[in-house]
Chimera marker file (.cmm) of the C-alpha trace (Angstrom):
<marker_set name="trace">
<marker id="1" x="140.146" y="130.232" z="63.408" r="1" g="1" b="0" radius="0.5"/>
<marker id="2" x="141.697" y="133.361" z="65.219" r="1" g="1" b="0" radius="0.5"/>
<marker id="3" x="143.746" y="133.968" z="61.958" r="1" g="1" b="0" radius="0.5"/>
<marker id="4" x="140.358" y="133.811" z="59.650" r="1" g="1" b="0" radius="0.5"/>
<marker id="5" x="139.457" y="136.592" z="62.472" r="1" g="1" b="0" radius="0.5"/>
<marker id="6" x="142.458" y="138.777" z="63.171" r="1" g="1" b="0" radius="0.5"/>
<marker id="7" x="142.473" y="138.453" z="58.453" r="1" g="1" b="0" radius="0.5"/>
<marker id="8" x="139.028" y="139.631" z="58.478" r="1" g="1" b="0" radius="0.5"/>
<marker id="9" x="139.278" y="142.414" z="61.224" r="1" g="1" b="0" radius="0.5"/>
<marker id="10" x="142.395" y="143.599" z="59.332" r="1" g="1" b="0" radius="0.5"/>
<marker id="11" x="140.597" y="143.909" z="56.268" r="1" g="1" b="0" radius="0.5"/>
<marker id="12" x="137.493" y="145.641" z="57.322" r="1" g="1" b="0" radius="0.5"/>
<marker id="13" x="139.755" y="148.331" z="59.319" r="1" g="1" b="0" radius="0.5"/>
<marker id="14" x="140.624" y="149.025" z="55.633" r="1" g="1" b="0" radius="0.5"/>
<marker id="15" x="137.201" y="148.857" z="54.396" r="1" g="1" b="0" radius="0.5"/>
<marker id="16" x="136.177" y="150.602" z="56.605" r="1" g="1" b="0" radius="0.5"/>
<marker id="17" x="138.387" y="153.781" z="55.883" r="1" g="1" b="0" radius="0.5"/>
<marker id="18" x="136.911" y="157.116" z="54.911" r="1" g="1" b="0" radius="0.5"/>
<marker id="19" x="135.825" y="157.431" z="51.505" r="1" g="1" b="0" radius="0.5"/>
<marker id="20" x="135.428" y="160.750" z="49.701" r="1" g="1" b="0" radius="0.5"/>
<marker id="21" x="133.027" y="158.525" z="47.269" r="1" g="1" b="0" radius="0.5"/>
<marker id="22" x="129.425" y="159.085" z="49.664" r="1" g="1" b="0" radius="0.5"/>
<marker id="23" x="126.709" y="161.145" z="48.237" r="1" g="1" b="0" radius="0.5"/>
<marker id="24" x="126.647" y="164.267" z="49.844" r="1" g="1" b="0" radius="0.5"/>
<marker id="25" x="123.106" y="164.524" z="50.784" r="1" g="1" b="0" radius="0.5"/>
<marker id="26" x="123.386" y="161.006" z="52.491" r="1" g="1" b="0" radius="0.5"/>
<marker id="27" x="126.504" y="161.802" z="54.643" r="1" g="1" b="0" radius="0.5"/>
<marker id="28" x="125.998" y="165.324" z="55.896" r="1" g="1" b="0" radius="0.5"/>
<marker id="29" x="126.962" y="165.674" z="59.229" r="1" g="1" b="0" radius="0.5"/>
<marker id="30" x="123.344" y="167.138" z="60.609" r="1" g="1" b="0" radius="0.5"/>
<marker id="31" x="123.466" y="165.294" z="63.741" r="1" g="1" b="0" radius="0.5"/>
<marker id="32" x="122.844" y="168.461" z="65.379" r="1" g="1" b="0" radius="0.5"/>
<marker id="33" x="121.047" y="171.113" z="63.245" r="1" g="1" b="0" radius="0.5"/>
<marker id="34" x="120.984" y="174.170" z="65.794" r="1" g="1" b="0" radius="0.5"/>
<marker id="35" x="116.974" y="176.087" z="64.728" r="1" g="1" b="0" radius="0.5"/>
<marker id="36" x="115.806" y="179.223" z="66.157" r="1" g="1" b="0" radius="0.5"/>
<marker id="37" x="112.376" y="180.302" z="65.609" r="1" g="1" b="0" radius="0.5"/>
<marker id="38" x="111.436" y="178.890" z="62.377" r="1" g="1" b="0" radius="0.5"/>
<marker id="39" x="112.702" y="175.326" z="60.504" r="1" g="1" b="0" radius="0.5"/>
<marker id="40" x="115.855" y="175.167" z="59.504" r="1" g="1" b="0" radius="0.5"/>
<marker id="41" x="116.387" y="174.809" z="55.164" r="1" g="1" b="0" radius="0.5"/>
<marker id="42" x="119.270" y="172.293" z="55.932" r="1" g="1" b="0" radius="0.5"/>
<marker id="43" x="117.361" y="169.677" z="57.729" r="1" g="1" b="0" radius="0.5"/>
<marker id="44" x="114.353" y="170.280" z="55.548" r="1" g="1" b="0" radius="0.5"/>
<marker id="45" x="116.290" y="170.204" z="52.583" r="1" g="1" b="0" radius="0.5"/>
<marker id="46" x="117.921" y="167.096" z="53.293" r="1" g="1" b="0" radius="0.5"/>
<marker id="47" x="115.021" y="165.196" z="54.636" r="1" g="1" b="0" radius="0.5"/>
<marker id="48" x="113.370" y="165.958" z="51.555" r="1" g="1" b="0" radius="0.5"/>
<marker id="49" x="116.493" y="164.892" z="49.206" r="1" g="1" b="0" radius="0.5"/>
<marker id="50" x="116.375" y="161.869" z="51.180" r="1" g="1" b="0" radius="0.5"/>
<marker id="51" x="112.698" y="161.079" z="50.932" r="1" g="1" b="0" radius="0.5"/>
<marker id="52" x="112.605" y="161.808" z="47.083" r="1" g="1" b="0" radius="0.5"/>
<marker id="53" x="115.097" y="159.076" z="46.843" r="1" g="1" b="0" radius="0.5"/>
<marker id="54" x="113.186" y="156.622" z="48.831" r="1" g="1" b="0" radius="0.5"/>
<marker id="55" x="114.707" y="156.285" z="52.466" r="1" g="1" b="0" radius="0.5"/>
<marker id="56" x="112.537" y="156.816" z="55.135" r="1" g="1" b="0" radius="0.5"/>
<marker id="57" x="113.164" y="159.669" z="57.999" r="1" g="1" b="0" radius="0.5"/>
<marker id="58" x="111.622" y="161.713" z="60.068" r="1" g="1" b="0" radius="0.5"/>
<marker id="59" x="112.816" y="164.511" z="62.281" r="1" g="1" b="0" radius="0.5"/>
<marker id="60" x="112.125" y="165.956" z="65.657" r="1" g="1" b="0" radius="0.5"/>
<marker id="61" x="113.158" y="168.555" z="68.257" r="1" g="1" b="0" radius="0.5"/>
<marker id="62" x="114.679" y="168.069" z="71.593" r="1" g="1" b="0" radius="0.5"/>
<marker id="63" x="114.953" y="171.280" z="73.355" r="1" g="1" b="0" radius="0.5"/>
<marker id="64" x="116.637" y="173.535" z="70.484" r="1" g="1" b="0" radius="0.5"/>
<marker id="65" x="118.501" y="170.804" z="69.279" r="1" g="1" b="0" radius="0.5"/>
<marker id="66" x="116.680" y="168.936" z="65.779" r="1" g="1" b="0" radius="0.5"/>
<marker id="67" x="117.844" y="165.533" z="65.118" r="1" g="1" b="0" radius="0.5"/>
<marker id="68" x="117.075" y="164.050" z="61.714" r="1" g="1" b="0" radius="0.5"/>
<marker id="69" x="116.284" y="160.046" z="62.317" r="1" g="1" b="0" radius="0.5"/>
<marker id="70" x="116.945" y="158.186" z="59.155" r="1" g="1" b="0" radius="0.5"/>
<marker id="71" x="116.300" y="154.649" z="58.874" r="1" g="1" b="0" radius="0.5"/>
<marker id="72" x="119.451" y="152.126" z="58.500" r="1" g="1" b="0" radius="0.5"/>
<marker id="73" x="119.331" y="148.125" z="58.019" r="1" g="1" b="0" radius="0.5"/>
<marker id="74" x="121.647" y="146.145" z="60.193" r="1" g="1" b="0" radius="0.5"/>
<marker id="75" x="122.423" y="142.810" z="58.876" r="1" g="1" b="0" radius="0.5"/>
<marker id="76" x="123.714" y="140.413" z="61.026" r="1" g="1" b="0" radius="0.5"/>
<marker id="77" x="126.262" y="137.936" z="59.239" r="1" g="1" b="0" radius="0.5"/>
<marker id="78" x="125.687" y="134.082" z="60.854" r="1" g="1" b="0" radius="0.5"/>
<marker id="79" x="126.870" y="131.170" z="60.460" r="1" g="1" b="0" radius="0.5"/>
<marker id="80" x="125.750" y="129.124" z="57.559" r="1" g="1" b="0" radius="0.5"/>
<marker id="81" x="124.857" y="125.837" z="56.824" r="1" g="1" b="0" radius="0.5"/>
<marker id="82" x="127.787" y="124.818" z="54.636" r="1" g="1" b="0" radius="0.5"/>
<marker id="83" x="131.129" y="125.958" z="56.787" r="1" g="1" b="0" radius="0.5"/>
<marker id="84" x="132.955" y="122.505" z="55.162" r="1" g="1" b="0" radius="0.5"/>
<marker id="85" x="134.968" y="123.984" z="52.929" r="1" g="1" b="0" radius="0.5"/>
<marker id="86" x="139.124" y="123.502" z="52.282" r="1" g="1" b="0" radius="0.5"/>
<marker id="87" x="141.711" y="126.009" z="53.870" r="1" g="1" b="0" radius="0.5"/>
<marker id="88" x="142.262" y="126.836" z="50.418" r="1" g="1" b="0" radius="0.5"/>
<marker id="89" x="138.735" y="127.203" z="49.431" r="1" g="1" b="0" radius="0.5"/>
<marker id="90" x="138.135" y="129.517" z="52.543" r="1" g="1" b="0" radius="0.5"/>
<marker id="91" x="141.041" y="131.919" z="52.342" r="1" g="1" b="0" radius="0.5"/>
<marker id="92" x="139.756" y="132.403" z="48.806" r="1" g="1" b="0" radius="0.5"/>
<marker id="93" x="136.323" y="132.841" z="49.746" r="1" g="1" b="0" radius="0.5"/>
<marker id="94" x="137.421" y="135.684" z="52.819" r="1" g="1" b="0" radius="0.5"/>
<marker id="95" x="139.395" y="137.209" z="50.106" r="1" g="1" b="0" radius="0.5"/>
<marker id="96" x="136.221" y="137.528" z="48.184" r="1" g="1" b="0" radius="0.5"/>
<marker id="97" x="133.905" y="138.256" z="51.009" r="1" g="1" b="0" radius="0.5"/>
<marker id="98" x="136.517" y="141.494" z="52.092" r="1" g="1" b="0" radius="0.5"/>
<marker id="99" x="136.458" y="142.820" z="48.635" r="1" g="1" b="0" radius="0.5"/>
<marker id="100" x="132.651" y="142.790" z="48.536" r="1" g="1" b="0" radius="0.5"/>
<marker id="101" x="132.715" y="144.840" z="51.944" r="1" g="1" b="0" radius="0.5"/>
<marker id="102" x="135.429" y="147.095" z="50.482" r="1" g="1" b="0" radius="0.5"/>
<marker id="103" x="133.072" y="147.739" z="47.285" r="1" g="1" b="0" radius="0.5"/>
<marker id="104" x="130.072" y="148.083" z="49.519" r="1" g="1" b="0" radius="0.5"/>
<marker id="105" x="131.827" y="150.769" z="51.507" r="1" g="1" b="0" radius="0.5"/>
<marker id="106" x="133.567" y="152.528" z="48.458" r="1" g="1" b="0" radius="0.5"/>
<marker id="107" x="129.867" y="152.653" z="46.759" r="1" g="1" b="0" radius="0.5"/>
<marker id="108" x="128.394" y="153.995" z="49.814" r="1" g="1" b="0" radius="0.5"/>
<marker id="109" x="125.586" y="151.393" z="50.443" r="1" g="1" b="0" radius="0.5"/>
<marker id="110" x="127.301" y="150.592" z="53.865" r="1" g="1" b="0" radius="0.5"/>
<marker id="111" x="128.220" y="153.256" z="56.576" r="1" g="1" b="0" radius="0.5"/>
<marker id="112" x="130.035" y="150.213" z="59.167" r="1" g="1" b="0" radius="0.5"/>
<marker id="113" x="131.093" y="146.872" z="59.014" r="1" g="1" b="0" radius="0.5"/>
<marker id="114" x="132.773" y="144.759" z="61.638" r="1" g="1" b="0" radius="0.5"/>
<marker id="115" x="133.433" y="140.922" z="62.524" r="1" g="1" b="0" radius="0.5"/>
<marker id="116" x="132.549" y="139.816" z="66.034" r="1" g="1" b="0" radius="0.5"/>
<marker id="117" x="134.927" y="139.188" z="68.579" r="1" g="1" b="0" radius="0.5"/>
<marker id="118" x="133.612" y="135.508" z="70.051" r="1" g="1" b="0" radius="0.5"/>
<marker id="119" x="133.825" y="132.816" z="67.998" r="1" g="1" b="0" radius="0.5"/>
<marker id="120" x="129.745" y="132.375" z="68.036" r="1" g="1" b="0" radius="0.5"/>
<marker id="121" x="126.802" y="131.769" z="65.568" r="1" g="1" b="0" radius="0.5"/>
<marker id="122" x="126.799" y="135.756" z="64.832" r="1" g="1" b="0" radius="0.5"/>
<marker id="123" x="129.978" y="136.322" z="62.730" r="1" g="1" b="0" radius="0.5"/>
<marker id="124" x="129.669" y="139.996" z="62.202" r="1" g="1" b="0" radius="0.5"/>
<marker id="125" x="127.272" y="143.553" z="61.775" r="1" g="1" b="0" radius="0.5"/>
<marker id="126" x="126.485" y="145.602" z="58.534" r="1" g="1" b="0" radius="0.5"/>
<marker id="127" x="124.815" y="148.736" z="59.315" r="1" g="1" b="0" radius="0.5"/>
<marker id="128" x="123.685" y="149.198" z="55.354" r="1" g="1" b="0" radius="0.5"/>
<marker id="129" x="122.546" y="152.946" z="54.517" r="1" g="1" b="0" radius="0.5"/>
<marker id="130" x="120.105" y="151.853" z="51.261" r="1" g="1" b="0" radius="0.5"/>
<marker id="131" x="116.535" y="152.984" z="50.651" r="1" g="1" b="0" radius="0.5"/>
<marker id="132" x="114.668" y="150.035" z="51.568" r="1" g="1" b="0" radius="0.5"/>
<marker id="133" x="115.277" y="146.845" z="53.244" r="1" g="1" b="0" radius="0.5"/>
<marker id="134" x="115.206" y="144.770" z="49.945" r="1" g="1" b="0" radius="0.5"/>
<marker id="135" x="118.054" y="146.576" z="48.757" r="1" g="1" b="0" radius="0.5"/>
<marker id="136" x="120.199" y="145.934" z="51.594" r="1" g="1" b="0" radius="0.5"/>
<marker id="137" x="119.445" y="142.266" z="51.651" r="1" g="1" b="0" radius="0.5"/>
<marker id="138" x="119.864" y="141.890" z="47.937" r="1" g="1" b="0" radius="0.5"/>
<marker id="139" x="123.248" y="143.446" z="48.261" r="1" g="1" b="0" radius="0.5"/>
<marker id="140" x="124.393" y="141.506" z="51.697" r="1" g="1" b="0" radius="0.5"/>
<marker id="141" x="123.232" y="137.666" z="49.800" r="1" g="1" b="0" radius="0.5"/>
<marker id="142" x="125.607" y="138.898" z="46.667" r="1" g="1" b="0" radius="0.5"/>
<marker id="143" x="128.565" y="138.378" z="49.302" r="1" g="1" b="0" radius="0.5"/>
<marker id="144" x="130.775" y="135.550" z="48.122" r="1" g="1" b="0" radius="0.5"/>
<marker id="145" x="130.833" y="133.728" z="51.154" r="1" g="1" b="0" radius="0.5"/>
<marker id="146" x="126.848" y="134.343" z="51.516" r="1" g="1" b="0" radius="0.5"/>
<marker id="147" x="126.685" y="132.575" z="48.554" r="1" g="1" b="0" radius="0.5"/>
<marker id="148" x="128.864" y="129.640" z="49.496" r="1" g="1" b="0" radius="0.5"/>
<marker id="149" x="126.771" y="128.889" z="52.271" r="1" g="1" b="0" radius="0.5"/>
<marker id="150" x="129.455" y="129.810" z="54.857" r="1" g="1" b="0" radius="0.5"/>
<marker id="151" x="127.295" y="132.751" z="55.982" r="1" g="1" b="0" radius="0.5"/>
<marker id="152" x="123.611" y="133.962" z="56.028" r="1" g="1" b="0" radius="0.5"/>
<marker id="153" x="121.900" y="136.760" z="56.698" r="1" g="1" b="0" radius="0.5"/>
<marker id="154" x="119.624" y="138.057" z="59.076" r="1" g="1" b="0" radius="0.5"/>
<marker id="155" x="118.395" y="142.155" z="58.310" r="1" g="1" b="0" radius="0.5"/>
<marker id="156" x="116.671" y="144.402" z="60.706" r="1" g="1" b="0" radius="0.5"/>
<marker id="157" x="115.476" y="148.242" z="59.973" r="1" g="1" b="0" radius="0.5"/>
<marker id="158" x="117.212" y="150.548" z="62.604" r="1" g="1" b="0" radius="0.5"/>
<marker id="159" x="116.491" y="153.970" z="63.304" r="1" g="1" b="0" radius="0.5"/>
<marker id="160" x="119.722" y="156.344" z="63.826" r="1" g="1" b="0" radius="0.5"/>
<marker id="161" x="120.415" y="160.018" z="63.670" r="1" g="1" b="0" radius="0.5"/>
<marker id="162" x="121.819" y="161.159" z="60.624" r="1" g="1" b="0" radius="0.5"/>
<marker id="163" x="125.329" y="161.791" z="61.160" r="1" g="1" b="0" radius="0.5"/>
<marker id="164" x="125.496" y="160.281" z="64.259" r="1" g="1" b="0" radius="0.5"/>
<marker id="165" x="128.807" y="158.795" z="65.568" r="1" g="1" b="0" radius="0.5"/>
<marker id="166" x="130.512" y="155.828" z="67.703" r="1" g="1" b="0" radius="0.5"/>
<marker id="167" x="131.756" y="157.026" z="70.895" r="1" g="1" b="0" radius="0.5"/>
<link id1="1" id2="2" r="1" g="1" b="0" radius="0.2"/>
<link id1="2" id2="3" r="1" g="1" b="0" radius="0.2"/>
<link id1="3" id2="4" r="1" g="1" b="0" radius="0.2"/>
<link id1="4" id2="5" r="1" g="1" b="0" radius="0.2"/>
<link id1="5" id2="6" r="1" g="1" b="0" radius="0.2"/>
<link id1="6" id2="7" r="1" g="1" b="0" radius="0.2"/>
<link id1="7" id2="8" r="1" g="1" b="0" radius="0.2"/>
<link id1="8" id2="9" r="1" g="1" b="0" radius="0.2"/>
<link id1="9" id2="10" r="1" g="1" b="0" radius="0.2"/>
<link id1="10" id2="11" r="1" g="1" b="0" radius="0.2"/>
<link id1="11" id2="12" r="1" g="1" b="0" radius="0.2"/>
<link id1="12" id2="13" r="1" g="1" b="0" radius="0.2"/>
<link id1="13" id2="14" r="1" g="1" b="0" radius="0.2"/>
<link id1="14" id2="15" r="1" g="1" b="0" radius="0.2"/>
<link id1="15" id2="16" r="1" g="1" b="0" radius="0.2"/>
<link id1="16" id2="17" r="1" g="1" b="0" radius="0.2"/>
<link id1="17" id2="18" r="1" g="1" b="0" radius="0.2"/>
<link id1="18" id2="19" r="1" g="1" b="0" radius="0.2"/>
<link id1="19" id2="20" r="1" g="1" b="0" radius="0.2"/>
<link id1="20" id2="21" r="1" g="1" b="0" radius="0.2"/>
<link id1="21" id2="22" r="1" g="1" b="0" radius="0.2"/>
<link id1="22" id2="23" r="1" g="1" b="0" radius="0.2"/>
<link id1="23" id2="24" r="1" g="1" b="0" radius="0.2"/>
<link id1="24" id2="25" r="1" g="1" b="0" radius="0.2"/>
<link id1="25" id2="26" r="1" g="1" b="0" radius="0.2"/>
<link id1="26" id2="27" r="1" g="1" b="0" radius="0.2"/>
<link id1="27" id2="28" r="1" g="1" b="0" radius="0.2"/>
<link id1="28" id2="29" r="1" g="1" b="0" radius="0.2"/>
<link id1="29" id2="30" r="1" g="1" b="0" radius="0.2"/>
<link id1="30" id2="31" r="1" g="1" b="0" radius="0.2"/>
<link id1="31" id2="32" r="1" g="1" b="0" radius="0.2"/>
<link id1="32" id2="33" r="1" g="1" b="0" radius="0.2"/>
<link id1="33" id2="34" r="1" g="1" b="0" radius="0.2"/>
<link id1="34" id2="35" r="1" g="1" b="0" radius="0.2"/>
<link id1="35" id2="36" r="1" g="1" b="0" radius="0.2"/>
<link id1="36" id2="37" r="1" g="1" b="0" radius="0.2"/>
<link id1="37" id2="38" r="1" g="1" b="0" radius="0.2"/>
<link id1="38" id2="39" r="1" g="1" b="0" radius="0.2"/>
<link id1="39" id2="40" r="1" g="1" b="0" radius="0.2"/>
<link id1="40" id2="41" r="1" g="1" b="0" radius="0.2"/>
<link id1="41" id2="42" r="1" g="1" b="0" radius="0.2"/>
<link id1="42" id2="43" r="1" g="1" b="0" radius="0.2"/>
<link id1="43" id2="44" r="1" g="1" b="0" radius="0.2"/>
<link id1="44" id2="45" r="1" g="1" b="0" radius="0.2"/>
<link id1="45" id2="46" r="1" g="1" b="0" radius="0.2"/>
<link id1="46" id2="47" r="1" g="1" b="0" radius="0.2"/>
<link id1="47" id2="48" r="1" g="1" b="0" radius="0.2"/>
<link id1="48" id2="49" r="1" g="1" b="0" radius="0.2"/>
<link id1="49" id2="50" r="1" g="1" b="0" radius="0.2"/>
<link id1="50" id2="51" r="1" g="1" b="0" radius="0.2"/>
<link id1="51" id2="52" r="1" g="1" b="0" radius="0.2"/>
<link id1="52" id2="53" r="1" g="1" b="0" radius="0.2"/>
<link id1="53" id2="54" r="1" g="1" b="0" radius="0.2"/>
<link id1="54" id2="55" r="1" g="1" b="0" radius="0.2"/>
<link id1="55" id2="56" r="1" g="1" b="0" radius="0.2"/>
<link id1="56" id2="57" r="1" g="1" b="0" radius="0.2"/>
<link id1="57" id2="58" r="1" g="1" b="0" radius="0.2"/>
<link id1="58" id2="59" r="1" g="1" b="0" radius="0.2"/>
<link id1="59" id2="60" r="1" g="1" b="0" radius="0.2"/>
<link id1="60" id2="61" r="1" g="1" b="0" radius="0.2"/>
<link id1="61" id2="62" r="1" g="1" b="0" radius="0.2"/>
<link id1="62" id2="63" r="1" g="1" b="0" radius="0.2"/>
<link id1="63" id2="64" r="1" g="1" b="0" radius="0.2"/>
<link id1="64" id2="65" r="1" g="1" b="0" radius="0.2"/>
<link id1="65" id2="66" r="1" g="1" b="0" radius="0.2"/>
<link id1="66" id2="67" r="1" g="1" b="0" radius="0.2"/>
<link id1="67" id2="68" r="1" g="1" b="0" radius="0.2"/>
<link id1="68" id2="69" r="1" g="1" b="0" radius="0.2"/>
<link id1="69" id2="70" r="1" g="1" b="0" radius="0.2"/>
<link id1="70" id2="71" r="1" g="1" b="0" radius="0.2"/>
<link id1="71" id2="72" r="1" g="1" b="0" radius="0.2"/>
<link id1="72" id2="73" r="1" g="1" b="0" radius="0.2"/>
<link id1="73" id2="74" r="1" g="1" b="0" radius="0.2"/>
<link id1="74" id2="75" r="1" g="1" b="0" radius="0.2"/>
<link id1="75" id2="76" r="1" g="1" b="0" radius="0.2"/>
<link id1="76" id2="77" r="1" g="1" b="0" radius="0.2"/>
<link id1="77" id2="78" r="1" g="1" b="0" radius="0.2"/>
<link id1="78" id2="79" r="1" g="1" b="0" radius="0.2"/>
<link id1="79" id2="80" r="1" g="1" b="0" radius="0.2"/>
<link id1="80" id2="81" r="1" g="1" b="0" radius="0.2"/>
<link id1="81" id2="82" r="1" g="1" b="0" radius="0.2"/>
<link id1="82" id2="83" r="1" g="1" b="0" radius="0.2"/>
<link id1="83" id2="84" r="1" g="1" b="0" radius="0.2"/>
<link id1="84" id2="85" r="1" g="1" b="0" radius="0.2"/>
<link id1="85" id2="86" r="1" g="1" b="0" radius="0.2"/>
<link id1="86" id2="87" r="1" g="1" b="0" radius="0.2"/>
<link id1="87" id2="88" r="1" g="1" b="0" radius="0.2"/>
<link id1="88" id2="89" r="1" g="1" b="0" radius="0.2"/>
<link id1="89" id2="90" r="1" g="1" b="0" radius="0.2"/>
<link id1="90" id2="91" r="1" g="1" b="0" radius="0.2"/>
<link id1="91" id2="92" r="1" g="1" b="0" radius="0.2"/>
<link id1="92" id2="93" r="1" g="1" b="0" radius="0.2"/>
<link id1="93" id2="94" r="1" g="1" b="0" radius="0.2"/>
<link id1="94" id2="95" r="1" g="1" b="0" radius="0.2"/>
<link id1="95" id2="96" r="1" g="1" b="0" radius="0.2"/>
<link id1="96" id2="97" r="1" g="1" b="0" radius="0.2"/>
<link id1="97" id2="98" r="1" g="1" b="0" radius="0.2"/>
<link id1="98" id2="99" r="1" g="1" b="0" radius="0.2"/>
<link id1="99" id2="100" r="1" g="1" b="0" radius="0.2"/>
<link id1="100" id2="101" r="1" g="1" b="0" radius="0.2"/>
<link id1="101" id2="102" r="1" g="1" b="0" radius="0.2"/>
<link id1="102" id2="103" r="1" g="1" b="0" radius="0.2"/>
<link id1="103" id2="104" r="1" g="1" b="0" radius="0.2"/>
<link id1="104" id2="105" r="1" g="1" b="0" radius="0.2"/>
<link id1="105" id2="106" r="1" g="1" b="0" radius="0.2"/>
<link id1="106" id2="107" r="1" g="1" b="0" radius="0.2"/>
<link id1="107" id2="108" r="1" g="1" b="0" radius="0.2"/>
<link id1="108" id2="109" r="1" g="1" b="0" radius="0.2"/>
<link id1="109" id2="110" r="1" g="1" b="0" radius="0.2"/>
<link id1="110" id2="111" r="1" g="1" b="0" radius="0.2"/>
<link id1="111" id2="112" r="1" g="1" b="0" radius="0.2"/>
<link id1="112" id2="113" r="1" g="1" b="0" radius="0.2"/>
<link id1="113" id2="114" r="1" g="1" b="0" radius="0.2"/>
<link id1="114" id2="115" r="1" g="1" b="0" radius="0.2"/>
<link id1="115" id2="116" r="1" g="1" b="0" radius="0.2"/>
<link id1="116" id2="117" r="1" g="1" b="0" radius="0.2"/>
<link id1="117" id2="118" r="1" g="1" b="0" radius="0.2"/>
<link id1="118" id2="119" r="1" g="1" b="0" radius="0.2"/>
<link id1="119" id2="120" r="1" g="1" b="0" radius="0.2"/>
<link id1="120" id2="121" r="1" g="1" b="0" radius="0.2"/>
<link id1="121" id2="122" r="1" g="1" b="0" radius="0.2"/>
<link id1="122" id2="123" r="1" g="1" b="0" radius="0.2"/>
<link id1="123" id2="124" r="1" g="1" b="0" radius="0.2"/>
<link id1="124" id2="125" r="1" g="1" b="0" radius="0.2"/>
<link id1="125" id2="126" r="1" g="1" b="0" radius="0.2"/>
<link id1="126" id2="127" r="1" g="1" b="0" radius="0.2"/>
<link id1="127" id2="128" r="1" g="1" b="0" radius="0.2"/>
<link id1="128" id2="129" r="1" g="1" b="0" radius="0.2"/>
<link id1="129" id2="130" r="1" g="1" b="0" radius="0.2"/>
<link id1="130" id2="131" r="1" g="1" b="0" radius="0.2"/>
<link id1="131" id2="132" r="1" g="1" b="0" radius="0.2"/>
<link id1="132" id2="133" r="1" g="1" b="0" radius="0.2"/>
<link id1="133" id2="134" r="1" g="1" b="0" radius="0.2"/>
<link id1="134" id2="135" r="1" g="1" b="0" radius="0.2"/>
<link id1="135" id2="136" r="1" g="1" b="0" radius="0.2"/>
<link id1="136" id2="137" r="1" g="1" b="0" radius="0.2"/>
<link id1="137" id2="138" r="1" g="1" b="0" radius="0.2"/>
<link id1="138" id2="139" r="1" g="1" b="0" radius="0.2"/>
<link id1="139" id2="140" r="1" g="1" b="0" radius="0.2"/>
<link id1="140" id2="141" r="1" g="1" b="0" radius="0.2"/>
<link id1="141" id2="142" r="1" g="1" b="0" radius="0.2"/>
<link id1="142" id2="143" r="1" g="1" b="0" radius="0.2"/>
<link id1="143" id2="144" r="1" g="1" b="0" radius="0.2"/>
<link id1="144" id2="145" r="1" g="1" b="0" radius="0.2"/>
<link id1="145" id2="146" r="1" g="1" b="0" radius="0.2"/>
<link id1="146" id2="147" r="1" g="1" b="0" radius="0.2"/>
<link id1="147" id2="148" r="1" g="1" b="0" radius="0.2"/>
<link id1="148" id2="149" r="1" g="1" b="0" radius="0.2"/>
<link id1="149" id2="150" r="1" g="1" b="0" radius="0.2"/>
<link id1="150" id2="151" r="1" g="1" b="0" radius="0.2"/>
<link id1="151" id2="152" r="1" g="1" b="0" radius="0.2"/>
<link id1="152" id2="153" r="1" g="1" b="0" radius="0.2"/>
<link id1="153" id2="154" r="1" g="1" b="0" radius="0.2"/>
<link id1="154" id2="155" r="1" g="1" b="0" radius="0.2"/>
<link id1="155" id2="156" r="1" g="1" b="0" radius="0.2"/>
<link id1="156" id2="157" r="1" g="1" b="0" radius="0.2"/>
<link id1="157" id2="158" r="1" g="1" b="0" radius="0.2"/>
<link id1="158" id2="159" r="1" g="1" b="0" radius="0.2"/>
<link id1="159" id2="160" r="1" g="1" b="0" radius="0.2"/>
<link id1="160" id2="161" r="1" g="1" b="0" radius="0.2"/>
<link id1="161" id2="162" r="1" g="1" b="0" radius="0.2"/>
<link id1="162" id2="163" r="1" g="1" b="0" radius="0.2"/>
<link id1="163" id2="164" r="1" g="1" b="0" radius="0.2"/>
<link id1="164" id2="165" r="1" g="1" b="0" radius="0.2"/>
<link id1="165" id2="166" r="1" g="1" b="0" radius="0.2"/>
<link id1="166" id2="167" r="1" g="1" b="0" radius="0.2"/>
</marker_set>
């Protein structure tokens, strides 16, 4: 089991690579959009590129800071039902399931990936950056091993600022 892990960790460091391949609108870095007296065109702009395509924001100010809130979809990754399959037949399907994460990432639908470090029910986080919550579920169930029966899926909305980082 700790070489399915330390496989699928090594593989979703390389999904999980920068990719030149992101719509710009949906990875400006506006974290921070500095305003002075009157609203800034760059938030506006891109709340309202954002909004015409369907994904839900909403922006505030915090002192003379404005954050831009966009709403993500974090799918949890669990254990499925059907986790009796071969050696063979499960290197195959993690080759599979790492290829659909690397395509996810290169298409932009997901912004970070990662497998858990425990060896518990939850096998690993999405964070999915698609307009609505059907979309990210109907992308996370096309994973191979989703399909198999080794995983499911579990997807929650979550609220982040746009352009906001891991520290």
């Amino acid at each position: 089991m700790k070489r399915v892990l330390f496989i699928l960790a090594c593989g979703l460091m390389i999904s999980c690579g920068d990719s030149d391949k992101k719509k710009s609108a949906e990875t400006s870095d506006v974290s921070e959009i500095k305003k002075d007296s009157v609203e800034s065109p760059d938030v506006a702009t891109i709340e309202e590129d954002l909004k015409k395509k369907g994904y839900q924001t909403f922006s505030y100010k915090a002192g003379d800071t404005t954050y831009l809130m966009q709403q993500y979809y974090m799918v949890f990754l669990k254990s499925g039902a059907t986790r009796s399959q071969d050696s063979t037949e499960v290197a195959e399907l993690q080759k599979k399931h790492m290829e659909h994460l690397t395509w996810l990432y290169e298409e932009g639908y997901t912004s970070l990936t990662g497998p858990m470090g425990d060896d518990g029910d939850l096998r690993g986080i999405v964070v999915f950056n698609t307009a609505t919550q059907k979309e990210a579920d109907s992308l996370a169930n096309l994973d191979p091993m989703v399909k198999a029966g080794r995983l499911k899926v579990e997807v929650h909305p979550w609220w982040v600022a746009k352009g906001g980082k891991l520290k």
